[in-house]
C-alpha positions as CSV (number, residue, x, y, z in Angstrom):
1,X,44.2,35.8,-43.1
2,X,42.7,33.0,-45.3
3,X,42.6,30.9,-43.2
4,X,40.8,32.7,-40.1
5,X,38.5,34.1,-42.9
6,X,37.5,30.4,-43.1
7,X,37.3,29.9,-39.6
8,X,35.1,32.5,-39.2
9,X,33.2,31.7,-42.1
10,X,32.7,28.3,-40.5
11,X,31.8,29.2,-37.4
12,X,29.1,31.5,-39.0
13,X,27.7,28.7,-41.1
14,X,27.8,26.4,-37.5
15,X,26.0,29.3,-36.0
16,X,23.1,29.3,-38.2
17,X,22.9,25.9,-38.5
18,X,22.2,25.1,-34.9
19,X,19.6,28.6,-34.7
20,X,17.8,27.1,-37.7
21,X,17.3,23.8,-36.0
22,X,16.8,25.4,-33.1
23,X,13.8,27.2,-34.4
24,X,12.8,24.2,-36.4
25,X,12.4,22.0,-33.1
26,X,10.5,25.2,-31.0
27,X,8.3,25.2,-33.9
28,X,7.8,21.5,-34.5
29,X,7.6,21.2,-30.6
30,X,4.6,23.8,-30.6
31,X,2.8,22.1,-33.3
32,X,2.6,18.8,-32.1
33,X,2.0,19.8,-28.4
34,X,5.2,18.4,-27.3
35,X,6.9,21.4,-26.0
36,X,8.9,21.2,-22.7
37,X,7.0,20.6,-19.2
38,X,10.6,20.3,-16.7
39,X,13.4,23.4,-16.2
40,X,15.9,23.3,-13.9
41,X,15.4,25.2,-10.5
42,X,18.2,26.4,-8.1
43,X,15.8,25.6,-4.9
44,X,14.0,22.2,-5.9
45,X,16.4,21.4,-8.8
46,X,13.3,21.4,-11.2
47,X,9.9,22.7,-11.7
48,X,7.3,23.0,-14.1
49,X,7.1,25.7,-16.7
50,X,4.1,28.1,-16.8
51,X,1.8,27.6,-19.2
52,X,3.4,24.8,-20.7
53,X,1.4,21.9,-23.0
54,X,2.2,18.7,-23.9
55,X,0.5,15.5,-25.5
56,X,2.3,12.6,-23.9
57,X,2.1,9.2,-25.9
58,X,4.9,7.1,-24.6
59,X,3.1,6.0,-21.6
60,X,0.8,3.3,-20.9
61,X,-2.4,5.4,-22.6
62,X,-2.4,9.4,-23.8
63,X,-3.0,11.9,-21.9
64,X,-2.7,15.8,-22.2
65,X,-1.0,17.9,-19.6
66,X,-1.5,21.6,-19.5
67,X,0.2,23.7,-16.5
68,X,-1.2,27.1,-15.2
69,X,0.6,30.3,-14.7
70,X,1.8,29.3,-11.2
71,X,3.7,26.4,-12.7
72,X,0.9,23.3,-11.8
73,X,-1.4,20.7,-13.9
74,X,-5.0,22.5,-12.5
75,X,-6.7,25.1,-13.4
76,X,-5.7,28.6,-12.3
77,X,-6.2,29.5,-8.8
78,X,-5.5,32.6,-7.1
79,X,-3.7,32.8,-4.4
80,X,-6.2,34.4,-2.4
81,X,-9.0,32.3,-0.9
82,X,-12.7,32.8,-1.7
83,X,-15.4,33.6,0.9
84,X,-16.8,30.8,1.9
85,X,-14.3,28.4,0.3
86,X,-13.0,25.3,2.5
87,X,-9.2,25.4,0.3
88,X,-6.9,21.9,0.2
89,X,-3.7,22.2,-0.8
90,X,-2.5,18.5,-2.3
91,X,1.5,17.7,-2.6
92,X,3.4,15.4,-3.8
93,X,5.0,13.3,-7.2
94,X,3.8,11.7,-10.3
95,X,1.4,9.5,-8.4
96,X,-0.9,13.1,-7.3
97,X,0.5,14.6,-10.7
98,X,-1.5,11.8,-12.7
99,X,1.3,10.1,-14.9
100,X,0.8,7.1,-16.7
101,X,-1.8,8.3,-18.2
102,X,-4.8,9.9,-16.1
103,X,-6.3,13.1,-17.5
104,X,-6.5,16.3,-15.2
105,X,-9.9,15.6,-14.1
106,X,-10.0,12.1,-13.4
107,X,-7.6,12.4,-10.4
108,X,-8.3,11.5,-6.8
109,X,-7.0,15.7,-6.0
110,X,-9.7,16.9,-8.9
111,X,-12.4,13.9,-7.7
112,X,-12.2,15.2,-3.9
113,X,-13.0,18.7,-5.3
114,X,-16.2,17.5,-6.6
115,X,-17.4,15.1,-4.1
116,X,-18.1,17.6,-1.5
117,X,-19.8,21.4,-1.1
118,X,-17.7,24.5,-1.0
119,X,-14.2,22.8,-1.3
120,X,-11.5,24.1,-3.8
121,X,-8.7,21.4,-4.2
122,X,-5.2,22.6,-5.8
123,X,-3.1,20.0,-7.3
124,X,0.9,21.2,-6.6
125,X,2.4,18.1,-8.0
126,X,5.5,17.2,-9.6
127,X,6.9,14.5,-10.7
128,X,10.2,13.0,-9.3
129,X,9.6,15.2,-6.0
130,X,10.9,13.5,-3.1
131,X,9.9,14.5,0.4
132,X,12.4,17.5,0.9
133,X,11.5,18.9,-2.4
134,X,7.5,18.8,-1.2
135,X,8.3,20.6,1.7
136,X,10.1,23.6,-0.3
137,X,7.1,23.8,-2.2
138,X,4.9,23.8,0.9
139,X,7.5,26.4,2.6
140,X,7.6,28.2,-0.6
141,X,4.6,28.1,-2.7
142,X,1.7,26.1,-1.0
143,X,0.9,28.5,2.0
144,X,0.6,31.3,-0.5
145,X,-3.1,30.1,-0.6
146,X,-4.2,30.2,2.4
147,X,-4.9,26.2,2.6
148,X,-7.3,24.9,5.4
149,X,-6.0,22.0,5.0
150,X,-2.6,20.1,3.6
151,X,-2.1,16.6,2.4
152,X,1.6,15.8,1.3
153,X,1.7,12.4,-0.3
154,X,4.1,10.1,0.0
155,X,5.5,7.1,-1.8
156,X,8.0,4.3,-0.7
157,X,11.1,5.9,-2.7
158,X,10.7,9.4,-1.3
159,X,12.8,8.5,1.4
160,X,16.1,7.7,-0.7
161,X,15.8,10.3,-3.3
162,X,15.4,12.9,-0.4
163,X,19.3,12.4,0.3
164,X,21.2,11.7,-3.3
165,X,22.2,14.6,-5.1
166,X,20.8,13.0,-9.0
167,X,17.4,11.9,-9.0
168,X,18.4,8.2,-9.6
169,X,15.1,8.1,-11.6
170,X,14.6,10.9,-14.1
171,X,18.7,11.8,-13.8
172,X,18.2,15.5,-12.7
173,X,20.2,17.4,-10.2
174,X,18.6,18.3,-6.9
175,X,19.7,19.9,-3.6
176,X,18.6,17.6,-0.3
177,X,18.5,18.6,3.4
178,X,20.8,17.6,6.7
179,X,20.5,18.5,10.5
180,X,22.5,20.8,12.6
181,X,20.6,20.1,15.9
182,X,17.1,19.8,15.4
183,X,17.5,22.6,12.2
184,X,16.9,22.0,8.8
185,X,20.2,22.9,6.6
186,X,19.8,23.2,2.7
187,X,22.6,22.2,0.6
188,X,21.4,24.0,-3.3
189,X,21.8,21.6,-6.3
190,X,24.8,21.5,-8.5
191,X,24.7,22.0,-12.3
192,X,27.2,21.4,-15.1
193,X,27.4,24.4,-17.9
194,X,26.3,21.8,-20.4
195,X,23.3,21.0,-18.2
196,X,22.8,24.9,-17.7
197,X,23.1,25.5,-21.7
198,X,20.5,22.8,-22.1
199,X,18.0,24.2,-20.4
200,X,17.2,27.1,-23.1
201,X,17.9,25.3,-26.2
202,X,16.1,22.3,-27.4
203,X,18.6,21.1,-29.7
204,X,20.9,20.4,-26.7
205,X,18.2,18.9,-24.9
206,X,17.8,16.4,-28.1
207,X,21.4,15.6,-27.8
208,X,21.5,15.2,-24.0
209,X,18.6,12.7,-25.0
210,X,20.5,10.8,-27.6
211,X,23.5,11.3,-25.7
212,X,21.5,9.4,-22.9
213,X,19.9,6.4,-25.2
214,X,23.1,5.7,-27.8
215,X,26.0,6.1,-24.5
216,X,25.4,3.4,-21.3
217,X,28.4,5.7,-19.7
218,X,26.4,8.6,-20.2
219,X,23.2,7.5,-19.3
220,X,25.0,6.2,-15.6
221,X,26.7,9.5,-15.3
222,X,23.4,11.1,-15.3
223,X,21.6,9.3,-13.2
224,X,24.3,7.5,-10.8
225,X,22.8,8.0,-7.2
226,X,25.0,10.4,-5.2
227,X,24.3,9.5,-1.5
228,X,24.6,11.6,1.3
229,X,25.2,10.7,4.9
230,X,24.3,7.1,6.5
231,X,20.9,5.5,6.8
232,X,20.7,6.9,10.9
233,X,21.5,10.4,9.7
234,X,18.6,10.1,6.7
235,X,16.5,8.5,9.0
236,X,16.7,11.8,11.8
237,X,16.7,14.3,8.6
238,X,13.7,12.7,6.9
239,X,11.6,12.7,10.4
240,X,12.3,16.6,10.7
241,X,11.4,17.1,7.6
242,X,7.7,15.9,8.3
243,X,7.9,17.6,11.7
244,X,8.7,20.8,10.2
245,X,6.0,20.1,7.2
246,X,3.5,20.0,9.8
247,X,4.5,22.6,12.4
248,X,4.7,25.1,10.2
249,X,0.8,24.1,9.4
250,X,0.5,24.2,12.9
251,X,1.1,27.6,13.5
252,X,-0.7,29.0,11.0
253,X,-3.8,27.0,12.5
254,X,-3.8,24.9,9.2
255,X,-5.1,20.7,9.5
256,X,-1.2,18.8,7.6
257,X,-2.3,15.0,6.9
258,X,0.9,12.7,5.8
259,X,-0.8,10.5,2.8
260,X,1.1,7.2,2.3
261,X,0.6,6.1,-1.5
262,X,1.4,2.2,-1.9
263,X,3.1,0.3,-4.9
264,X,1.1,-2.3,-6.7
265,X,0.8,-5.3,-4.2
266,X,2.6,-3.7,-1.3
267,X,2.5,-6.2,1.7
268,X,5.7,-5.0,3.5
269,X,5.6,-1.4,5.3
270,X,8.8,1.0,4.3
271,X,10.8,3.0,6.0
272,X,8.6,6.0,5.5
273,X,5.9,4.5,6.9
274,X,7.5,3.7,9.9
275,X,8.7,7.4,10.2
276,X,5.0,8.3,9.4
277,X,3.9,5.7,12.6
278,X,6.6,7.4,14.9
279,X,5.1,11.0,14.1
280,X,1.8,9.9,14.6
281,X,2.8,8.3,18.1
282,X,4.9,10.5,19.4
283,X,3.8,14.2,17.9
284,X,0.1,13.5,17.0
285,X,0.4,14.0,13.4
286,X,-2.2,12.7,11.3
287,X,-1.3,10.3,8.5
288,X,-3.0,7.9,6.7
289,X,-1.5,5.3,5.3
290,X,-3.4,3.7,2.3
291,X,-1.5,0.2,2.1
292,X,-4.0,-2.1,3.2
293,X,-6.9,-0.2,1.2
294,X,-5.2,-0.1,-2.5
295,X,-4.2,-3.7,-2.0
296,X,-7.6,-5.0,-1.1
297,X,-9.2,-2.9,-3.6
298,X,-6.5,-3.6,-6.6
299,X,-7.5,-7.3,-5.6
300,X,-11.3,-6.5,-6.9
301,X,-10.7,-4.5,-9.7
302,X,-6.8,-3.8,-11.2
303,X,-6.0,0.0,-9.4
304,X,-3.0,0.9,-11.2
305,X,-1.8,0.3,-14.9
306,X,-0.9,-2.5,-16.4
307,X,2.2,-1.8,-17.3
308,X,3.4,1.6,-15.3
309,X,3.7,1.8,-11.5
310,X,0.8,4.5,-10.9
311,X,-2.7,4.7,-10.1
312,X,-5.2,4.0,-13.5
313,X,-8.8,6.2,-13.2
314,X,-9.7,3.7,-10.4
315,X,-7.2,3.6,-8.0
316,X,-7.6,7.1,-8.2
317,X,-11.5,6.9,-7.5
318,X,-10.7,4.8,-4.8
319,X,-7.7,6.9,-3.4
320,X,-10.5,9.6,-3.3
321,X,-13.1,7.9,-1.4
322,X,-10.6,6.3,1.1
323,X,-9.7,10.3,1.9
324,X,-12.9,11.6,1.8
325,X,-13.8,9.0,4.9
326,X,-11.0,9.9,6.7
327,X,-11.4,13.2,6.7
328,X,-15.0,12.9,7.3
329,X,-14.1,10.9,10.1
330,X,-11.4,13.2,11.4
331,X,-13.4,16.3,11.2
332,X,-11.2,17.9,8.8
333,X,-13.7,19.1,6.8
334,X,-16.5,21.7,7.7
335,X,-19.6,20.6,8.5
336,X,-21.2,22.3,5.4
337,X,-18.7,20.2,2.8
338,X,-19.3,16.8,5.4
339,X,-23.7,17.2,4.9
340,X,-23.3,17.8,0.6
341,X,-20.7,14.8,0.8
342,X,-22.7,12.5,2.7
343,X,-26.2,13.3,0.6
344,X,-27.2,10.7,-2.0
């Protein structure tokens, strides 16, 4: 009896221990603005957390993020569309979400909603999304609004990380699509308990962390690429994926545009974009690939930061101006927006 009194009395101690630091690092974590922006999500394996705020200093300059109540970096938006409004729903990773270090406002989503009259821009990024995940949130979440018009961004590693089962980058379970036929098949992400428990307590988070930087067997654990199918089989899934992003736009008499984002000194067209060419060709849908235009303009003036892989406030000005003329010379946008855009 002794000894289970200890045990117990152990256990107890343990207990309170862990709720003490618990509330210490919630607390702290409030404070200092640093409080969680990712939870893990059964459909897209992770989203953003409502209302969430957090100071980021660990990339190339600060920047403060702050999510609405729908779980995206804009202001709030409602789902239904004002009168008179010309609505643009924008998807896609961290290039659209702004990371490196590009405040809210400063983005080529947020600079497109300015430049014209009448246009409301929503910004549904997140970052790590690959091009299966974009299309749940379009599916799911994006039509909700009643958009006009869709542009789903795209960048060279979408295509791999549609089809591994760890985001090989960030290390986070996700689900991924395959084909029976021509139909779309979801396969759900898989999570470990620990990865479960993880999620609601920040003192397991911290440990997955140190877990992550002290352990290189860890760290490859989490974020070994799990691969799925061969590169024909990716190849047919990833096209259908963009087919079906843009039929259902189609149907509900909503414009879809396929926006290729480069990488810093991009000569060599990807995979993507040849999927993106192919569509174009063969079903008419409208993409515009931006290759050519960052790299001419990143030769003028540096377009992305110096030391992190995204667009700096300029490459973002320029991404914005590059889409306003195409969809000025698409006629994607209402005559009324195209006059207020085009006025000195």
């Amino acid at each position: 009896m002794r000894w289970a009194g200890k045990i117990a009395l152990a256990i107890s101690v343990s207990l309170l221990v862990l709720c003490f630091l618990e509330v210490a690092a919630r607390v702290y974590a409030r404070v200092a603005s640093q409080g969680r922006l990712i939870v893990a999500d059964e459909t897209v394996g992770w989203k953003l957390i409502p209302n969430a705020r957090k100071l980021y200093r660990k990339e190339t300059q600060p920047y403060f993020v702050s999510i609405n109540s729908k779980g995206w970096r804009d202001v709030e938006h409602s789902y239904d569309k004002p009168p008179g409004t010309f609505r643009i729903v924008v998807i896609g990773d961290s290039f659209v979400f702004g990371a490196g270090g590009v405040e809210a406002g400063n983005r080529f989503s947020d600079l497109l909603g300015r430049s014209a009259k009448n246009i409301e821009v929503i910004n549904m990024a997140v970052p790590g999304y690959g091009a299966d995940q974009e299309y749940q949130i379009l599916k799911d979440e994006g039509l909700k609004y009643h958009p006009d018009l869709v542009l789903l961004c795209a960048f060279y590693n979408d295509f791999s990380e549609s089809f591994s089962t760890i985001n090989p980058s960030i290390g986070r379970p996700k689900g991924y699509f395959s084909l029976d036929g021509d139909q779309l098949v979801f396969h759900p992400p898989h999570f470990s308990i620990f990865y479960k428990l993880s999620q609601y307590s920040y003192v397991l988070g911290m440990a997955d962390l140190a877990l992550s930087k002290i352990s290189g067997t860890y760290w490859q654990a989490q974020h070994r690429q799990h691969w799925v199918m061969n590169q024909q089989l990716r190849r047919n899934t990833f096209t259908q994926i963009y087919r079906s992003a843009d039929q259902l736009c189609r149907q509900r008499g909503i414009n879809f545009v396929l926006v290729y984002l480069p990488f810093q000194q991009q000569t060599i067209s990807m995979v993507i974009q040849h999927v993106m060419s192919e569509l174009a060709a063969g079903d008419g849908l409208k993409a515009l690939d931006l290759m050519d235009t960052m790299r001419q303009a990143d030769a003028v003036q540096t377009a992305y930061f110096q030391h992190d892989i995204h667009f700096n406030e300029h490459g973002n000005q320029v991404v914005a101006k590059a889409l306003l003329q195409y969809l000025a010379a698409n006629q994607l946008l209402p005559p009324s927006a195209l006059q207020a855009s085009l006025q000195p």
